[in-house]
C-alpha positions, 0 to 999 in steps of 0.5 A: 162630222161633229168632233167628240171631244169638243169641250164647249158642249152645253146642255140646257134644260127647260122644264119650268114652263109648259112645254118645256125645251131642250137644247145643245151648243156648240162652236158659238150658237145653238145647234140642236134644239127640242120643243115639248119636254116637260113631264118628267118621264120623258125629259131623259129620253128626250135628252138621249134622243137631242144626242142621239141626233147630233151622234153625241153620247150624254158623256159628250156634255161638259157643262149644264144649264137649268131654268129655276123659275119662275114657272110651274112648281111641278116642272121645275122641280122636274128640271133641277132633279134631272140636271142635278142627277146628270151633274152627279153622274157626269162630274160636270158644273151645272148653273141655275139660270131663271126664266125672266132672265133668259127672256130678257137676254133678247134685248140686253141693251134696252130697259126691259121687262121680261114676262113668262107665264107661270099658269094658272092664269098668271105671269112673272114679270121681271124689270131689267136694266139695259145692259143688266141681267141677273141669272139667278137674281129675283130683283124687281120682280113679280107675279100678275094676272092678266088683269094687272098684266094689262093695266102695266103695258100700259103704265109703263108703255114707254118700256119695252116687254119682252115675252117668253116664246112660250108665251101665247095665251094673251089676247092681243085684240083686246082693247085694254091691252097695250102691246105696241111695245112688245115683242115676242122672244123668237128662241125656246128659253133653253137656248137662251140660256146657253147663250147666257151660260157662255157669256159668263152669267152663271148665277151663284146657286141652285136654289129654284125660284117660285112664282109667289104673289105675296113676295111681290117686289113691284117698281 
C-alpha cells in the first residue's frame, strides 16, 4: 500500500510534444506513467486518473515538474497553464524543465546532442557537454528540418544524438541520414524530468521556450 503522506511525490507534465506524457515518482524512480496526453481537455483527467491508479488523490503531489519546450507552441502552453494552476490550488513548487534537457539526461556523461521534434517537419537540437545539463537554459541550441537534421549527423558523426522517445518520423533508411551514432531515449519525456527535478535541476524560471529558426545559436 502506498503511504499517503509521503513527501517525495512528484508530478510531471509533458505536453509540448505530440503525444504528451504523464508521470509520478516516488522512493527514487518513476512508478506510474501515462502515454498520449496532449489536448488540453483531457490533461486534468488524465492526471486524476495516473492518481487514481496508484490510490493517490491530486493533494498527495508535493512537487510539479512541466516541460517548456522546445515543442508545440499550442501544448506548451497547454502544460505550463495546468501546472501553474495545480501550483496555485495546491501551494506546492512547480520547476520548467526543457525538452532537449530531459533527452539529453539519457546520457549525462558523454557529449551529446539532444533532438526533439517540434512539428511541422522540424527538430530542436540542443549540444550538451558531458556531465552538463541546463534544465531550462537554451544555450547552443537550434531548430532544423530533416534536411539539415541529416546534413549534422553526419557533420558531427563522432558525437553521439540522442533523440526524444517520441521522436519517429526520421527515416533510418535513408541513404543520407548517418544514425549509426544515435540512440533512442527508452523513457517518455515526463519521466525524465522527474528524474532530473530530484537531482536538483530545477531551472530558475517558467518562462516557455519556443522553437524559433531565426533565434538559431548553432555550434
Amino acid at each position: 500500500m502506498i503511504k499517503h503522506s509521503d513527501p517525495q511525490i512528484i508530478l510531471a507534465i509533458e505536453t509540448a510534444l505530440a503525444g504528451g506524457s504523464l508521470a509520478l515518482y516516488r522512493d527514487g524512480d518513476v512508478y506510474a506513467d501515462v502515454r498520449g496526453v496532449s489536448r488540453s481537455e483531457d490533461v486534468l483527467p488524465a492526471i486524476n486518473a495516473l492518481l487514481q491508479k496508484v490510490e493517490l488523490g491530486i493533494r498527495d503531489v508535493k512537487e510539479i515538474a512541466v516541460s517548456l519546450g522546445p515543442g508545440s507552441f499550442t501544448g506548451i502552453r497547454i502544460g505550463i497553464a495546468t501546472a501553474l494552476g495545480l501550483k496555485a490550488s495546491l501551494g506546492v513548487p512547480c520547476f520548467g524543465i526543457m525538452t532537449t534537457a530531459a533527452v539529453g539526461s539519457t546520457l549525462a556523461d558523454i557529449d551529446r546532442y539532444a533532438v526533439v521534434p517540434v512539428g511541422r517537419g522540424q527538430y530542436s537540437v540542443q549540444y550538451f557537454q558531458a556531465g552538463k545539463i541546463d534544465s531550462n537554459e537554451p544555450s547552443k541550441f537550434w531548430v532544423v528540418n530533416k534536411s539539415e537534421l541529416c546534413r549534422m549527423t553526419i557533420e558531427y558523426s563522432k558525437t553521439t544524438f540522442v533523440f526524444a522517445h517520441e521522436f519517429s518520423d526520421l527515416d533510418r533508411s535513408t541513404p543520407t541520414v548517418d544514425l549509426s551514432n544515435a540512440i533512442i531515449s527508452g523513457k517518455p519525456i515526463a519521466n525524465l524530468m522527474c528524474h532530473l527535478l530530484v537531482n536538483g535541476h530545477k531551472g530558475s524560471g517558467m518562462t516557455p521556450i519556443y522553437a524559433r529558426p531565426e533565434t538559431n545559436q548553432v555550434r
